[in-house]
GUSE-507207 format. One record per residue (C-alpha): y, z, x. Coordinates in steps of 0.001 Angstrom, whole numbers, plus 500000, padded with zeros to 6 digits. Example, Ala and Ser with C-alpha at 12.3 -4.5 7.8 and 13.67 -1.06 7.14 Angstrom:
495500507800512300;498940507140513670;
END
This chain:
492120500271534041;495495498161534310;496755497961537496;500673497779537802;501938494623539001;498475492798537593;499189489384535605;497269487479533018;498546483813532822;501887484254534536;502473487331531944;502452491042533264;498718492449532115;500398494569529365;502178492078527816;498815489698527806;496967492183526039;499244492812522990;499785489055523324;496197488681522688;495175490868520082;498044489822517936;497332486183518291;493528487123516882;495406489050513949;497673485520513221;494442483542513692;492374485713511086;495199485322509048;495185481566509411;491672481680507880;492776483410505114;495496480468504319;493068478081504584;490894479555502299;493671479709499758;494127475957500013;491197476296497912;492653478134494892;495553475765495248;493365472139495060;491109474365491660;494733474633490028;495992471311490774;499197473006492719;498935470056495635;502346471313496642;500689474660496951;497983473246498682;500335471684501161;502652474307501604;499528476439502669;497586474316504616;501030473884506825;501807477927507006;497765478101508076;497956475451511372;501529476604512354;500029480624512485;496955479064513877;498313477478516426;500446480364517452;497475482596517043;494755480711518580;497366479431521490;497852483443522453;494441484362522251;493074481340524383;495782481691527090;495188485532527313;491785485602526842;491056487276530434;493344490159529605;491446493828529862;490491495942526508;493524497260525441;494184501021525973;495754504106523517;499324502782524401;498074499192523378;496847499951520239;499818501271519030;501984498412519764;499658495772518789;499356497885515214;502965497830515165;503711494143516513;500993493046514599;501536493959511151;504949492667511284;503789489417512844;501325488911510068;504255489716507567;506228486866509156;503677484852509183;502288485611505947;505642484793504382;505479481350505196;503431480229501944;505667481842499739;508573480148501383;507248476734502078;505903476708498607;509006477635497127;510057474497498922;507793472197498655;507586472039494529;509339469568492353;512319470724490663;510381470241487364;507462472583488116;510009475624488244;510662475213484554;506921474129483557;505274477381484906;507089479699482989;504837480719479947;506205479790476423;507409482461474144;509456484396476936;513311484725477359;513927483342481380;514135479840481428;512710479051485333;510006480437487977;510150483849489826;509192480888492398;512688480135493072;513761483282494768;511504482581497692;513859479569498716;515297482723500160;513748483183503551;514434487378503043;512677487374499630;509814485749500729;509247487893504357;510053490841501868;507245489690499873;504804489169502132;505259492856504093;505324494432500362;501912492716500073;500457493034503582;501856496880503170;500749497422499662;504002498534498850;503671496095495494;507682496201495415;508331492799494526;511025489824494709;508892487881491881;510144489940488967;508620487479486195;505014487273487846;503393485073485515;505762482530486237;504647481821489709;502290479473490764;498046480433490564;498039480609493974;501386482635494807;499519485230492654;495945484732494530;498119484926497385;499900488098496691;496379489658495396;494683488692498446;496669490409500914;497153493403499381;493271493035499144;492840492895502993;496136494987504151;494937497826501895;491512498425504324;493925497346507471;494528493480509200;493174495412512184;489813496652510570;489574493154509350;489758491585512872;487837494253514503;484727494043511971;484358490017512682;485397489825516348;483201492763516998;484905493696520053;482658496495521595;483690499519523520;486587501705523535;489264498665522728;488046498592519350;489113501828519003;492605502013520386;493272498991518020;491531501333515178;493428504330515723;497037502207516218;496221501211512415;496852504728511854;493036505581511023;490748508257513060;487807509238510956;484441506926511855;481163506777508985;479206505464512518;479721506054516193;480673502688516568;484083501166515601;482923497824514495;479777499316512325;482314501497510335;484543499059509704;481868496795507970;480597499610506367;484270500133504816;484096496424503762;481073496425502192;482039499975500035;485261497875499167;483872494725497767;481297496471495988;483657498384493709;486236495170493638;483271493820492071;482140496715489779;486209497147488770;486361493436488214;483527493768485263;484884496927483948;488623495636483686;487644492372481963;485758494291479279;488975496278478861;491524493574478607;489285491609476013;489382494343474250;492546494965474136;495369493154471293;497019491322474267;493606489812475872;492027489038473011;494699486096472249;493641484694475741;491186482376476572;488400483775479038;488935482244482052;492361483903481949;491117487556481379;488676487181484361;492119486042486264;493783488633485297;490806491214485937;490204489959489264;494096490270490742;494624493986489181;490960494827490185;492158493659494117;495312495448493823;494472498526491771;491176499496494179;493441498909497444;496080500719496139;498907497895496050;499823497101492944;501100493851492293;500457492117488841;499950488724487526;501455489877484084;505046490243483317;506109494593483464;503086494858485330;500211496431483433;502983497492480568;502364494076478936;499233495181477695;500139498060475988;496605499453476285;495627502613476385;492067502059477501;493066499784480277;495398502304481479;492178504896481348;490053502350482848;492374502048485839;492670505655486174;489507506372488500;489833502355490084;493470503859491710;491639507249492519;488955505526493834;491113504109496638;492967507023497011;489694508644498294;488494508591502244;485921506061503311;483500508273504880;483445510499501155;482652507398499208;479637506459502376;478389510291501997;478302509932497872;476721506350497896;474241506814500443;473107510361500233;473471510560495925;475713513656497008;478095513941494283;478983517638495121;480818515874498336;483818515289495902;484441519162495890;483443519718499051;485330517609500937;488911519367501535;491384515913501337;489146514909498090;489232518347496524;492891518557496692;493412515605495664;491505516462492090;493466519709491848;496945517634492712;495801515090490333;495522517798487729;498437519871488018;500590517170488623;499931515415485438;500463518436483408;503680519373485575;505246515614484990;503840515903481417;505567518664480712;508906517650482562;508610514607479997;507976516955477242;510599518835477884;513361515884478584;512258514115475369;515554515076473047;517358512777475841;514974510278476523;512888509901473186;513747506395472138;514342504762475253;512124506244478133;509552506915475134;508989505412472346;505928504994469647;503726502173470543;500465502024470714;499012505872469748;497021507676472870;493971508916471922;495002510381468541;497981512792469853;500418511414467855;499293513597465005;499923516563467067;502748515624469471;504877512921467453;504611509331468897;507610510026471693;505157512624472498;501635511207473013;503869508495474726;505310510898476776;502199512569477912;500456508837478693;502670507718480822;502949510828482324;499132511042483204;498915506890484221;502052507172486529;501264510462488180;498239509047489469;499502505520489987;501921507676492223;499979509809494158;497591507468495224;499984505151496086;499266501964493609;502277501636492222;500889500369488517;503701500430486024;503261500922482151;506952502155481015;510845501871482299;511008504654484689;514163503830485303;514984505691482252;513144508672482535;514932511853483644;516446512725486914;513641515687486919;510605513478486314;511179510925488893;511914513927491084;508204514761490440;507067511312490924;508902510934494091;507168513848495584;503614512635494975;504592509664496739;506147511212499646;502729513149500216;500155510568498851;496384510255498759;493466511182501217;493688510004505211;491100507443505655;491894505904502447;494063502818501009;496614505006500435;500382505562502425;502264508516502368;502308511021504495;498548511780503560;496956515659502116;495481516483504790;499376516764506807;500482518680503975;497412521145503602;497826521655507923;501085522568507237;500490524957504739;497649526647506552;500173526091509839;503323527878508531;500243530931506504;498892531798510269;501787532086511763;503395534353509459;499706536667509709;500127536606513423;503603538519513449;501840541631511918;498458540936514565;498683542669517749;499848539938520845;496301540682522088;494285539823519037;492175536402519724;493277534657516552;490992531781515394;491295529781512048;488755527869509634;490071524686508235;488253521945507052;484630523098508291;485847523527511931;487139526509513471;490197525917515399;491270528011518400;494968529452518749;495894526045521237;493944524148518983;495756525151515780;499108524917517415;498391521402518296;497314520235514428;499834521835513161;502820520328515580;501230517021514989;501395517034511109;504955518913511468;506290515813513502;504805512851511692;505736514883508522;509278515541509943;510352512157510899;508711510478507416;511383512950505581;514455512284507842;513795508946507557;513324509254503418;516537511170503461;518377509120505399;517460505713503715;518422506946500220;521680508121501385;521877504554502477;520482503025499615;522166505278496835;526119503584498083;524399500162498307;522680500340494851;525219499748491815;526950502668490218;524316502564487219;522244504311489602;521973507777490505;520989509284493847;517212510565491938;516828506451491914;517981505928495240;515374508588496510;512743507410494154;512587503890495123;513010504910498873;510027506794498439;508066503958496691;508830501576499575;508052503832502358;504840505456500616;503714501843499858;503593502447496273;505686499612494253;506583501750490971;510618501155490880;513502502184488971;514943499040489232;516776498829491751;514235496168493445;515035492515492466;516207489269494095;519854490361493317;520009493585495305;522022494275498349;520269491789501527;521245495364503016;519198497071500997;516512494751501037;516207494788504941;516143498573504496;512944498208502697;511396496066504918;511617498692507747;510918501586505226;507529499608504109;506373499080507388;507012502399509583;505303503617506368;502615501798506667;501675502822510294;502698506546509481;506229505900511899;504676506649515332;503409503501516195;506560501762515415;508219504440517835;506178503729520375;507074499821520043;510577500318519954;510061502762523335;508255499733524820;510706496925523777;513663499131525815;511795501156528466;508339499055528986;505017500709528866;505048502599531785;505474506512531464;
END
């Protein structure tokens, strides 16, 4: 217990606490700098390898410095976690957007025109636009999120280790920075847990914090590893990777296999996984995005128990099948529908899907693949793009935005505001209609998700998911009114909502409007929409409570 008036170092006790646990966030980060110094000295980038090996002592020593001078401070408490979730993930942002910067910096003016591939219409590196200290801190909290938004529109222009470096923490920020820390510090006791729940996470595979978060890590680099070999298979295979040398398609698999399983979607290919043009890497990537869509502790029962049937019987992984399903054939037929307007631009006949182009026309079978690949990239939060959605209609990214306003399974990769919110609320807003034709004296119980939940019980679930679910909305609403008079007239407000929803869902799939040459406005927008999303909005409430009131009730 903190006692009021208690200081650590000189610093009230509160303060050294958050102090403390953010400076071991910064100082894992750190490690994971240095370790790209690595990638940089394999490519030859030395101004790279600079740029990173800089950014990794200057977080290390602000890191380490906290953590050593507050290393007496007690286990941080509920209120704690919170803030250092909140405090910490945009500290690691900041931080984290120091190699893009720096790098940006650091390279000779004659690099900028020798990375950009031959054969391609821009004349000088995506690397440039991280000279701008905004692009490069909205970079990094698009990565750290796995939003997958992006100020590097022409990805295969940036440096080898940009792109590791983009991968890599979307890698680690899709399990959490927090789970990260907590599974190698191995803090025991309840502080591991406030810091677990701040990250916005409650369900546990083990009755100890630290054991389920390296069981999580060792689920998630066993299927990076399985998706790694199934997506370089695929992109040999397909026209586009069979011009490229090896070494390149196992590049290529790796990145997309890190940011397809954690749900971020970056790419190390120009129009993201559109420049393939593949229909079977599109299927291939189907179940990798589902897979991180799904909640830890499903993926522990199936793998350790052979219990397939827990994909059914599991009520967040259940729904998410059925929402997978109807929503493809809802957005399919939206496309279907819209194709006299949009055949042509939004879809044309490229490569045929599976034979439908007999039946459909080729507008149609394209119609109908993108409609399946971006549904899913959408509800589980990716944010893989294969086709200008910019030019689909108004009613399909309508669709789209709704699957990622609600997103994937809690416990997952994914953002949003999660299925299991949405299916409380249902169930919520069903019992109390049946109680208005229930006697006042009837003892009302409910059955949802394998418990049974009392009337104070219910109540309490149900307020919970309303609120989160409440403020997520307002704050959707409110942004793309914002965004929609800040965008250029081009745009209509079904953009302005869309891309709103992309940022603050952590998805990445745009319409556009994301580049180096929107409003700064705009673009500061997104960094707050990208983070509150990422810690589901209370934990950022609770830091801004702290920053004017303190952390006393």
């Amino acid at each position: 217990m903190v006692r009021r008036g208690r200081t650590v170092a000189g610093w009230p006790a509160d303060l050294a606490v958050i102090a403390r646990d953010v400076g071991s966030l910064l100082a894992m980060e750190s490690v994971l700098m240095t370790a790209s110094v690595l990638v940089a000295v394999g490519f030859g980038e030395w101004y790279a390898a600079l740029a990173f090996f800089i950014a990794a002592g200057a977080t290390a020593a602000v890191g380490l410095g906290a953590r050593k001078a507050f290393q007496s401070a007690p286990a941080p408490r509920m209120k704690h976690g919170m803030i250092i979730a909140a405090a910490g993930w945009f500290a690691t942002a900041a931080f984290g957007s120091l190699p893009f910067y720096l790098t940006a910096h650091f390279a000779p003016d004659a690099v900028f025109s020798a990375l950009v591939p031959a054969g391609v219409e821009y004349t000088q590196s995506s690397l440039v636009y991280f000279r701008n200290p905004l692009h490069a801190l909205f970079e990094s909290m698009s990565g750290w999120t796995g939003s997958g938004l992006t100020m590097g529109i022409h990805e295969p222009s940036l440096p080898r280790t940009i792109q590791w470096w983009r991968s890599l923490i979307q890698w680690v920020g899709g399990v959490g920075v927090i789970v990260l820390t907590v599974s190698i510090l191995s803090r025991p006791g309840s502080g591991s847990y406030a810091l677990y729940r701040g990250e916005a996470r409650e369900e546990k595979i083990h009755p100890s914090v630290v054991s389920t978060v390296r069981t999580v890590w060792k689920i998630f680099v066993g299927y990076t590893l399985l998706s790694v070999v199934v997506l370089f298979f695929a992109i040999r295979a397909s026209a586009y990777g069979s011009t490229l040398p090896l070494w390149e398609v196992a590049w290529q698999a790796l990145n997309h296999a890190m940011t397809g399983l954690s749900t971020g979607g970056f790419a190390v290919t120009d129009n993201s996984i559109g420049t393939y043009d593949s229909p079977l890497i599109e299927t291939v990537l189907l179940p990798i995005m589902a897979l991180g869509a799904i909640a830890f502790p499903v993926h522990y029962t199936i793998l350790r128990n052979r219990d397939v049937d827990k994909l059914w019987t599991d009520l967040q992984t259940r729904w998410l099948l059925i929402i997978f399903g109807v929503g493809i054939a809802g957005v399919t037929l939206q496309n279907l529908v819209s194709l006299p307007a949009t055949a042509g631009s939004a879809f044309v006949e490229t490569t045929d899907y599976f034979g439908l182009a007999g039946v459909v026309g080729g507008p149609g079978a394209d119609a109908i693949r993108d409609s399946a690949f971006h549904w899913v990239s959408a509800l589980s939060c990716t944010g893989f793009q294969a086709a200008p959605l910019g030019q689909w209609s108004d009613g399909g990214k309508l669709l789209l935005s709704g699957a990622m306003t609600l997103g994937g399974a809690a416990g997952s990769t994914v953002g949003g505001i999660k299925i299991i919110r949405g299916y409380t609320i249902s169930r919520g807003i069903q019992w109390q209609f049946s109680r208005v034709f229930l006697p006042e004296s009837t003892v009302v119980n409910i059955e949802m998700n394998g418990r049974r939940l009392s009337r104070s019980e219910m109540e309490r679930e149900f307020s919970e998911a309303a609120i989160v679910s409440m403020l997520w909305v307002l704050l959707l609403v409110a942004s793309s009114i914002l965004l929609v008079n800040l965008a250029g007239p081009e745009f209509t407000y079904a953009d302005a909502l869309f891309e709103v929803a992309s940022a603050q869902g952590n998805v990445g799939i745009s319409t556009g409007i994301t580049g180096p040459s929107m409003s700064p406005y705009a673009e500061t927008m997104f960094l707050f929409n990208m983070w509150i999303g990422r810690l589901e909005i209370i934990p950022v409430l609770v830091f801004f409570r702290s920053v004017l009131y303190g952390l006393n009730p």
